[in-house]
C-alpha positions as CSV (number, residue, x, y, z in Angstrom):
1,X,-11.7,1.8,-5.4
2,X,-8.2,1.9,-3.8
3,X,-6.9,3.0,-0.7
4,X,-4.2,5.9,-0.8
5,X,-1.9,6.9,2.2
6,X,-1.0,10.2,3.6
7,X,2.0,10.6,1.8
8,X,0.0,10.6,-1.9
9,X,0.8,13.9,-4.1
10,X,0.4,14.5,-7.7
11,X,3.2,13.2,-9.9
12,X,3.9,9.8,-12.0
13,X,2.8,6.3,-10.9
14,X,4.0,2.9,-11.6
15,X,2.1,0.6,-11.6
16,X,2.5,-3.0,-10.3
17,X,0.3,-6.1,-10.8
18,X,1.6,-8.6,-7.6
19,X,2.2,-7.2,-4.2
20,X,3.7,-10.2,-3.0
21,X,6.6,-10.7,-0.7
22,X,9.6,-10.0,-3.6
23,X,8.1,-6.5,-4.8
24,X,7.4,-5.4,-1.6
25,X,10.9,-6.0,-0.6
26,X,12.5,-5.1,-3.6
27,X,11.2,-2.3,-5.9
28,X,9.3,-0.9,-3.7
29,X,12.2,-0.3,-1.1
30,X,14.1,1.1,-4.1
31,X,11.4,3.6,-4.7
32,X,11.2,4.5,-0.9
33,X,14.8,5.3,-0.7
34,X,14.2,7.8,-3.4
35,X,11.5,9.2,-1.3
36,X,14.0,9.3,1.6
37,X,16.1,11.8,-0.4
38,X,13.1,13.8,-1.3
39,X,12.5,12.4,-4.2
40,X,8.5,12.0,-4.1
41,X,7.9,12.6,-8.0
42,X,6.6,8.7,-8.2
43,X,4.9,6.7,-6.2
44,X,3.4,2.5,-6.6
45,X,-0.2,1.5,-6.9
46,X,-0.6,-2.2,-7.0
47,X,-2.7,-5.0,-7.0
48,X,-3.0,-8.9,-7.7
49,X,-4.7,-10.5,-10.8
50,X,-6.4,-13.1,-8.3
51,X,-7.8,-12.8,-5.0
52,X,-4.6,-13.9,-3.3
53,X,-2.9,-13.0,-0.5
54,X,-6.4,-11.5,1.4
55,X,-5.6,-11.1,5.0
56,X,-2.1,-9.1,3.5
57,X,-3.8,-7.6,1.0
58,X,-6.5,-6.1,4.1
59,X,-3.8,-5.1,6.2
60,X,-2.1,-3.2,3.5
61,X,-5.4,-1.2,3.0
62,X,-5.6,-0.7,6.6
63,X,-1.9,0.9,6.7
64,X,-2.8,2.9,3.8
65,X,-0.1,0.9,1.5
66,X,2.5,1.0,4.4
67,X,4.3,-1.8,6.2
68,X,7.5,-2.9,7.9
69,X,10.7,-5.1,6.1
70,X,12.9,-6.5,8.4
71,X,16.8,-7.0,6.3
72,X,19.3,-9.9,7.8
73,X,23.0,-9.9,7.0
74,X,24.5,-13.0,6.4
75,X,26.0,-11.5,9.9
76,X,22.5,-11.6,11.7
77,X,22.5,-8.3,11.7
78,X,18.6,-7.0,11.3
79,X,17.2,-3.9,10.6
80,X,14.1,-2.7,9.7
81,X,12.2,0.1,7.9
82,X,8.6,1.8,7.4
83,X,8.2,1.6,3.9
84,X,5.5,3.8,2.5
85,X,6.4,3.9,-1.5
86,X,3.0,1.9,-2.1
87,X,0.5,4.8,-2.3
88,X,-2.4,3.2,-3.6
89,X,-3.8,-0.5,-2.7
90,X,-6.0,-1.8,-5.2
91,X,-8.3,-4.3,-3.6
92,X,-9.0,-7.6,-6.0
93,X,-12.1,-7.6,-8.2
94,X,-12.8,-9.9,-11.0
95,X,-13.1,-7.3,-13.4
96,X,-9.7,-5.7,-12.8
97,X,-11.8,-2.4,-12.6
98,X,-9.3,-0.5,-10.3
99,X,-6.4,-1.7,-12.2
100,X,-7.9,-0.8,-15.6
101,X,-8.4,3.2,-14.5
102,X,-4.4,3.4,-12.8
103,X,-3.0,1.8,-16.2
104,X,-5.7,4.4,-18.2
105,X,-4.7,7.4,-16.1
106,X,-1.6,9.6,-18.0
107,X,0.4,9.7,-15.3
108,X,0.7,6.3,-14.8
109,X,4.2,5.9,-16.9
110,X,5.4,2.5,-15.9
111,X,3.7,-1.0,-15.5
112,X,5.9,-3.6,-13.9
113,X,4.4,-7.3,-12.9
114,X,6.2,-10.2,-10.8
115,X,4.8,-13.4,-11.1
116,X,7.1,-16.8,-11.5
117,X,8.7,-18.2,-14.3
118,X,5.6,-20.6,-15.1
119,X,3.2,-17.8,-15.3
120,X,4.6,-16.6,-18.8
121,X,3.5,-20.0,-20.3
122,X,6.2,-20.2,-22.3
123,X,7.5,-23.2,-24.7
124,X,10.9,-24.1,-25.2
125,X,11.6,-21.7,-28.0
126,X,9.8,-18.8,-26.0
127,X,6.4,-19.1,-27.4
128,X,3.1,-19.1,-25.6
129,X,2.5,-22.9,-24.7
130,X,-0.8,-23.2,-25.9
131,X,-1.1,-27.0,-25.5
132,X,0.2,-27.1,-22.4
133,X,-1.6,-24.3,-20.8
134,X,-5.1,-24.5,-21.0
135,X,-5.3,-20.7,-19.1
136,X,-4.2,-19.3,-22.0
137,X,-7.3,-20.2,-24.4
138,X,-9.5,-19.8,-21.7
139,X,-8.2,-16.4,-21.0
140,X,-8.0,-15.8,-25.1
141,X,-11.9,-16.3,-25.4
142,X,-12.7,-14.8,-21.4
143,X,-10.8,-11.7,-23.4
144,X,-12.7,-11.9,-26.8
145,X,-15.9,-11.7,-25.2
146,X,-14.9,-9.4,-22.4
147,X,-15.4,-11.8,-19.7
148,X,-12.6,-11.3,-16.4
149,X,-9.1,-12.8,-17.2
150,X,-6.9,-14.5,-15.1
151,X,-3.1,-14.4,-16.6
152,X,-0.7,-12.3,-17.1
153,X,-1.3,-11.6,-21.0
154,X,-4.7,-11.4,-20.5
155,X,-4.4,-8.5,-17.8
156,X,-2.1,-7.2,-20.1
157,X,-4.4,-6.5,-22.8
158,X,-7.3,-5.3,-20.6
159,X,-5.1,-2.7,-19.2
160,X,-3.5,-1.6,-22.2
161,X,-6.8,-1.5,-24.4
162,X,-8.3,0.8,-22.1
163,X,-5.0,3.1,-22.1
164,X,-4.8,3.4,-25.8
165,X,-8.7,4.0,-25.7
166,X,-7.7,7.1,-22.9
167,X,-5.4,8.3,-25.4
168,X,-3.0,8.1,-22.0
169,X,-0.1,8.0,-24.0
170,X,3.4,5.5,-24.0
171,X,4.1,3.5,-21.3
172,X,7.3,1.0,-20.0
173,X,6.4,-2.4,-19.4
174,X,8.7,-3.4,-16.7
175,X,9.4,-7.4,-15.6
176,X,10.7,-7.7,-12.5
177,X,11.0,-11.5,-12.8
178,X,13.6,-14.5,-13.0
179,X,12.8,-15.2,-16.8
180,X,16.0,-14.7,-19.0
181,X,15.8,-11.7,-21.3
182,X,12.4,-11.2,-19.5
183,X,11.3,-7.7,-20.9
184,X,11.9,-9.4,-24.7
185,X,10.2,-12.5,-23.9
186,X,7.2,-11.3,-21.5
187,X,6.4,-8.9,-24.7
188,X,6.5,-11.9,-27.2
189,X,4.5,-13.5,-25.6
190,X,2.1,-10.5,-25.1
191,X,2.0,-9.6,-28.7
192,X,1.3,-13.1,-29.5
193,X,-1.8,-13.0,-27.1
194,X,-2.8,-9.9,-28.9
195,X,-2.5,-11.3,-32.1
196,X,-4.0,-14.6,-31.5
197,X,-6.8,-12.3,-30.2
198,X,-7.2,-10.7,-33.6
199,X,-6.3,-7.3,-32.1
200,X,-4.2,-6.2,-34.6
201,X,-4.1,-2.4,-34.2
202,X,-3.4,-2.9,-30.4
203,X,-0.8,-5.0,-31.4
204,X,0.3,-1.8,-33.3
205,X,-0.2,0.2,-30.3
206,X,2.0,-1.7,-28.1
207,X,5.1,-2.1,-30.3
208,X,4.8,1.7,-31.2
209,X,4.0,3.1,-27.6
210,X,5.7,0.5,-25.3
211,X,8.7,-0.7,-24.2
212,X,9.9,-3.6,-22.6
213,X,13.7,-2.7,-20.8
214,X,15.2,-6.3,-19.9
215,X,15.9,-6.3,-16.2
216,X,17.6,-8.8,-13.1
217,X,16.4,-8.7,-10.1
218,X,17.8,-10.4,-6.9
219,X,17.0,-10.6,-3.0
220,X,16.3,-14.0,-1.3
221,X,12.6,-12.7,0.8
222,X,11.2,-16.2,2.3
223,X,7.5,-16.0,2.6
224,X,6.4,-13.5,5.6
225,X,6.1,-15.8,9.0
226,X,4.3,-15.1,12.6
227,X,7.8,-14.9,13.7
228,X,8.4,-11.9,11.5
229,X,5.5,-9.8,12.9
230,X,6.5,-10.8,16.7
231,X,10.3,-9.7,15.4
232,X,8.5,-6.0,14.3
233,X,6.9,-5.9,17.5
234,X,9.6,-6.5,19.6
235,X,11.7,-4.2,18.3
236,X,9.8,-1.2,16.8
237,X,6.3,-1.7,19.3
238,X,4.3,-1.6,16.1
239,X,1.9,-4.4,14.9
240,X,2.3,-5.1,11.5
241,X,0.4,-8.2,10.1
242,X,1.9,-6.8,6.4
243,X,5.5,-7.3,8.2
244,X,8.0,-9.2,6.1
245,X,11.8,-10.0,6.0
246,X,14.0,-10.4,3.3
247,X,17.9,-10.7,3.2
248,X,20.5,-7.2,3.2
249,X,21.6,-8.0,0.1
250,X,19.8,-6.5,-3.0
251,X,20.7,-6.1,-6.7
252,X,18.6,-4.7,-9.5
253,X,20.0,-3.9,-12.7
254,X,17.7,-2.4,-15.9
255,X,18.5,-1.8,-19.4
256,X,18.0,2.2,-19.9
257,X,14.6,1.9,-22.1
258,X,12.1,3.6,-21.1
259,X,9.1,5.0,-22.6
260,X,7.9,8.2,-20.7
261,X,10.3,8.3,-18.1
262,X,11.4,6.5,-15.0
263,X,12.7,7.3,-11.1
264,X,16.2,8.6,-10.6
265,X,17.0,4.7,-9.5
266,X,20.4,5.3,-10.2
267,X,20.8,7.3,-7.0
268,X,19.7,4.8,-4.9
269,X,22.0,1.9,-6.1
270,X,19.9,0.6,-9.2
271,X,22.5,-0.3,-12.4
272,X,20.9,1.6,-15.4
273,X,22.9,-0.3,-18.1
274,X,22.9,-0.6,-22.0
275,X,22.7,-4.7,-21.7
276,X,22.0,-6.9,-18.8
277,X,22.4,-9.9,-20.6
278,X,26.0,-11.3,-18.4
279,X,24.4,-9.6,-15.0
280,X,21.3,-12.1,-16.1
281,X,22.9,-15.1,-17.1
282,X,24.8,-14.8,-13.8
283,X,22.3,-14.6,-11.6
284,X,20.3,-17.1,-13.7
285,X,22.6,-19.6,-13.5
286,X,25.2,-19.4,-10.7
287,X,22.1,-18.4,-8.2
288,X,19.0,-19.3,-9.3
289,X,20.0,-23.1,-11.0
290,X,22.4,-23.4,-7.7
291,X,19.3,-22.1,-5.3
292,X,16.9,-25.2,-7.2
293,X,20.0,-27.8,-6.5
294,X,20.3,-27.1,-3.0
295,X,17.0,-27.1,-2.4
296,X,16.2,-30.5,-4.3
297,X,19.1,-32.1,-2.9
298,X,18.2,-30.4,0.9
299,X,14.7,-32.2,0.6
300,X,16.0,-35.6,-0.4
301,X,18.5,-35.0,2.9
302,X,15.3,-34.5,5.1
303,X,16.3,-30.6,5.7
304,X,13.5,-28.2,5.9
305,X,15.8,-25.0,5.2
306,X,17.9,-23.6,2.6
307,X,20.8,-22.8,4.8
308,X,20.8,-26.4,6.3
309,X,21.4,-27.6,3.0
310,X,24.1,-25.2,2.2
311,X,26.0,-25.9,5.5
312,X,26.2,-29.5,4.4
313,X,29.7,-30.4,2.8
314,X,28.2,-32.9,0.2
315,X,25.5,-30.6,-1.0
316,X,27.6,-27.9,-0.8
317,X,30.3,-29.8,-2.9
318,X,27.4,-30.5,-5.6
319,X,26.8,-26.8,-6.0
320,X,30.2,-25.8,-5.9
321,X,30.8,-28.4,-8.8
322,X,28.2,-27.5,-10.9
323,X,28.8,-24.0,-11.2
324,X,33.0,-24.2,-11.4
325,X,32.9,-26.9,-13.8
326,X,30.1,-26.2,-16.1
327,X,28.7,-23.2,-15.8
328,X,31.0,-20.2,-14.9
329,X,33.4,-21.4,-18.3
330,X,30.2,-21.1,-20.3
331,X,29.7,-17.5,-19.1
332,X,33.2,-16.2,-19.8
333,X,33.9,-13.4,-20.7
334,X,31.6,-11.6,-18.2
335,X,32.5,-8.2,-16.3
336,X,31.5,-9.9,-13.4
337,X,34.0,-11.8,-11.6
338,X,32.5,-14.6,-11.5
339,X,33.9,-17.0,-8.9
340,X,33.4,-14.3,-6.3
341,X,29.7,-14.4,-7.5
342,X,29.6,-18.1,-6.8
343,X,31.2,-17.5,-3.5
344,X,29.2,-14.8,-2.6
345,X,26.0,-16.9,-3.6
346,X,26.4,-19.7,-1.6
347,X,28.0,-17.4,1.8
348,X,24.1,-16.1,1.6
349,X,22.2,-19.2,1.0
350,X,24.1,-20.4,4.1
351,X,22.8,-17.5,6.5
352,X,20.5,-19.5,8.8
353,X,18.7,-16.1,9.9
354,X,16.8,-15.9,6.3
355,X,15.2,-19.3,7.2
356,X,13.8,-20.1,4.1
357,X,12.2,-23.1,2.8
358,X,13.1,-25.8,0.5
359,X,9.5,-26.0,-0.3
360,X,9.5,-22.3,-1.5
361,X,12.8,-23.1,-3.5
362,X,12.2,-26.4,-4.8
363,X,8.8,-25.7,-6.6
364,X,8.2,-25.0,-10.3
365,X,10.6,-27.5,-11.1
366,X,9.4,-27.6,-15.0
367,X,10.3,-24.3,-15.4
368,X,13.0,-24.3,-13.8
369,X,14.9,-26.8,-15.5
370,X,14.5,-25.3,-19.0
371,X,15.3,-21.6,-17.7
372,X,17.9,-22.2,-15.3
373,X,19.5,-25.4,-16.2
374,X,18.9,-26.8,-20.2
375,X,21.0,-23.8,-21.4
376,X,24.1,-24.8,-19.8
377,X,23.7,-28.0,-20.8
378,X,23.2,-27.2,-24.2
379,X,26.0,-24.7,-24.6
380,X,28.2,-27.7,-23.1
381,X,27.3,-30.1,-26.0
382,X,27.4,-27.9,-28.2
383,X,31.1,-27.0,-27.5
384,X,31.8,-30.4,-27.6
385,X,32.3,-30.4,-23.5
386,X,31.3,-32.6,-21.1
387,X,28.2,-31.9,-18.6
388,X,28.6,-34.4,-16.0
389,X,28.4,-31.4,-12.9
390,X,25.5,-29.8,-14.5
391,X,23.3,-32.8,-15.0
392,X,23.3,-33.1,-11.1
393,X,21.0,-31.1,-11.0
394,X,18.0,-32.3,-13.0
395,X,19.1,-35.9,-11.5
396,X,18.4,-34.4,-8.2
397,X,14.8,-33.1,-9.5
398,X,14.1,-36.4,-11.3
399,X,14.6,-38.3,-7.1
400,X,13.1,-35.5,-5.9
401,X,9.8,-35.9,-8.3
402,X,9.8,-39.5,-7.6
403,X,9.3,-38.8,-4.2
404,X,6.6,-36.5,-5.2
405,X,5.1,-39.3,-7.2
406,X,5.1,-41.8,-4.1
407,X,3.6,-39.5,-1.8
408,X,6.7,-38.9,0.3
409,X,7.2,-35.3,0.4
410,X,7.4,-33.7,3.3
411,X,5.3,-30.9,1.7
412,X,3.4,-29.8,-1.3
413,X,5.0,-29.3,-4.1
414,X,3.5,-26.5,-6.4
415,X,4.7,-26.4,-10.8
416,X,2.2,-23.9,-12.8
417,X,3.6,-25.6,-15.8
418,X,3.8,-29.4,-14.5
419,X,1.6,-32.2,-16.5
420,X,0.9,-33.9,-13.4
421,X,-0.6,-37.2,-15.5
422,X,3.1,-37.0,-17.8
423,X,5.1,-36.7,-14.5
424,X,3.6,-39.8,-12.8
425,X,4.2,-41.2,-16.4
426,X,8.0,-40.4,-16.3
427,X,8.1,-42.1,-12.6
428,X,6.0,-45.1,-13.1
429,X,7.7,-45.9,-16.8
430,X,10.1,-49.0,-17.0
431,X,13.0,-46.8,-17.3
432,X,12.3,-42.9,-15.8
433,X,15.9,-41.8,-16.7
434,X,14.8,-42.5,-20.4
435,X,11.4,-41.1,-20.5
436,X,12.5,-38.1,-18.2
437,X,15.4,-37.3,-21.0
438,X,12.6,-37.6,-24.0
439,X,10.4,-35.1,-22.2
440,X,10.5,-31.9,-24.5
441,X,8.9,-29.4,-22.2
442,X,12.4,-30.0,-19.8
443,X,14.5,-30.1,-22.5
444,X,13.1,-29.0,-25.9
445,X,15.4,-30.2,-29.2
446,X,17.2,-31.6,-26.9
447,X,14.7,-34.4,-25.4
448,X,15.3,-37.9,-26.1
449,X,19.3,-36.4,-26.9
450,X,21.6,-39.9,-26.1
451,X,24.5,-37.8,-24.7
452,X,21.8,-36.0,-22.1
453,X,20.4,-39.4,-21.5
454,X,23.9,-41.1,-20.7
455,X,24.7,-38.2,-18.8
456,X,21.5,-38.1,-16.7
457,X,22.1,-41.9,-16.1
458,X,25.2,-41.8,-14.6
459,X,24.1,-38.4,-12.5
460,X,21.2,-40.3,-11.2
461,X,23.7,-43.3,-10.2
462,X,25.5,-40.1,-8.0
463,X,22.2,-39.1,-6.7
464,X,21.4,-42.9,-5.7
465,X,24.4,-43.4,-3.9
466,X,24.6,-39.8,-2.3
467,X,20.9,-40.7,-1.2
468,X,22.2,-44.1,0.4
469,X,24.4,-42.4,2.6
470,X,21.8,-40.1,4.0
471,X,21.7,-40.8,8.2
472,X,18.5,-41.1,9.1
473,X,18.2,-38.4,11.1
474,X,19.9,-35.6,9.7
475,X,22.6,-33.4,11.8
476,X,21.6,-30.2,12.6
């Protein structure tokens, strides 16, 4: 069953499996600026691969797919907008059964997924982690024996067994996530699900009627508040308990490759481009890795916020360091100019309006590290250069998970991919800065590496002393 508003007409549909905060500020407000030109050929039908999200997901239905984003400047500018691109809600069942007839249907073209990072499940040389992920086999055997599914991969092949059983023809799979080279990996890691499964012709399928276009995506949307609904109210007189806000900025760029068509995105500010390997490895590291510093560094300071963190000369220093001295030379040549970027970056994290969380930021460290961080590193020892900025970083995550370890968070901290019994390990050995440089799923070939380790040693010295001279009561 799924709920469709008034707007629905025939046409193409995409697709999307997790109507969280990012996609519903993101890709979907790409797709209603289309329809604000009059371009109402497509339309998004969505829903989550577990029940999360229910009271959002219930007030979606209720609006018929429609809800309100507020957008801050870095100004405090606000603004906000009806969005109604999301013509079908597809309410959670553990059989997927609503999903399964959208991704069977013909005119269904395009089948995009957000989850995080961890949720691919992927080792350090981008294979499926099966020793590490016990989902996986679970999901393997819950698929072999046609049992409900839980991940990603799993979904994956339900929904595209019952489209090549439909005959519905090709169709784009479409990541709209923060893994590097996303579209090449996510599919790796798909066929290998497939294959492990023993599903060799739709294996065949996929790499004959698929495609998998690499893709960035970027716009900072903190998880939705109270506050944000009483903002809608005040200013539009609408109660909307699907309300979210995210920040004004927004980027998306695609590689052109797409199986059975696609939205005219490139009207409405989407960059449709042969490659978007430099826009990725930007983003990747002078945002994302930077984002992850400030917000392990922000928690050690006893901030809540991202922007408080910023705004603070010594952890703004750290991140300033870390991308001029070690990561913008390993991006050059880029079309991107790329000190702007870093400026540009750190000018938005600072924009106390967005008010998001270090919690929100600082989670998923052990995937983190290995997407965001280990490639810098490694490019830097490989060129013979030193990495003393860069290994900030994972210092910072090493305090920060010994604080985890002791209890002293100030919040939860969430990592899909985390061994919790290994990380208490790394904290309780004799030396952590040892076992924490041997640990492979951080670091792959380069765990136990004695130029990380020295590195990380004399990092975690920094971190020490920066800690030391943490008041204790931050100024705000």
């Amino acid at each position: 069953m799924t709920i469709a508003n008034d707007t629905a007409e025939p046409g193409f549909t995409i697709l999307h499996l997790g109507l969280g905060a990012f996609h519903r500020a993101h890709q979907a407000l790409y797709l209603q600026a289309l329809h604000d030109r009059g371009d109402t050929r497509w339309g998004l039908a969505g829903g989550n691969l577990r029940p999360d999200m229910p009271d959002t997901i219930a007030a979606l239905q209720a609006q018929g797919g429609a809800y309100t984003l507020e957008t801050v400047s870095a100004q405090g500018e606000r603004r906000y907008t009806w969005v109604r691109s999301i013509r079908s809600v597809v309410p959670y069942t553990p059989d997927l059964a609503g999903l399964i007839a959208i991704a069977a249907d013909p005119a269904t073209r395009i089948l995009s997924f957000t989850v995080t990072e961890a949720g691919y499940y992927l080792d350090s040389r981008h294979d499926l982690d099966w020793a590490h992920a016990p989902e996986l086999g679970a999901d393997l055997a819950a698929a072999r024996e046609g049992r409900p599914v839980g991940t990603l991969y799993g979904a994956l092949t339900v929904l595209l067994r019952a489209r090549r059983a439909a005959g519905a023809g090709a169709i784009t799979l479409l990541n709209c996530d923060n893994l590097r080279h996303n579209g090449d990996r996510s599919r790796h890691g798909l066929l290998q699900f497939v294959r492990a499964l023993g599903d060799d012709a739709l294996a065949a399928w996929i790499e004959s009627h698929t495609t998998s276009p690499n893709a960035m995506v970027d716009r900072i949307t903190p998880r939705p508040t109270p506050e944000v609904s009483a903002r809608v109210r005040a200013a539009t007189g609408r109660e909307d308990p699907a309300a979210l806000m995210s920040e004004s900025f927004t980027q998306w760029v695609i590689e052109d490759r797409f199986a059975a068509g696609r939205p005219a995105w490139e009207q409405v500010g989407v960059e449709l481009v042969d490659s978007v390997l430099p826009y990725e490895e930007a983003k990747i590291r002078l945002l994302n890795a930077t984002h992850s510093c400030i917000a392990w560094a922000g928690t050690l300071s006893g901030y809540r916020f991202i922007h408080e963190g910023t705004q603070d000369p010594r952890i703004r220093q750290m991140a300033v360091d870390y991308a001029t001295d070690d990561a913008i030379p390993v991006l050059q040549p880029s079309p991107l100019d790329l000190a702007a970027y870093r400026d540009v970056v750190l000018e938005r994290f600072a924009n106390p309006a967005i008010a998001d969380t270090n919690q929100r930021v600082a989670m998923d460290g052990f995937s983190k590290i290995p997407g965001f961080i280990t490639p810098t590193i490694r490019e830097r020892l490989a060129r013979g250069e030193g990495i003393a900025s860069v290994a900030m970083l994972p210092a910072l995550f090493l305090a920060y998970l010994q604080r985890w370890h002791a209890g002293q968070l100030p919040h939860d901290y969430q990592d899909q991919v985390m061994d919790i019994d290994a990380a208490h390990a790394i904290c309780a050995a004799d030396d952590p800065v040892a076992a924490f440089a041997a640990d492979r799923v951080l670091w792959g070939e380069l765990a136990g590496d004695l130029r990380l380790e020295a590195a990380l040693r004399a990092a975690s010295d920094r971190v020490g002393h920066f800690i030391a001279q943490i008041p204790a009561t931050p100024p705000r």
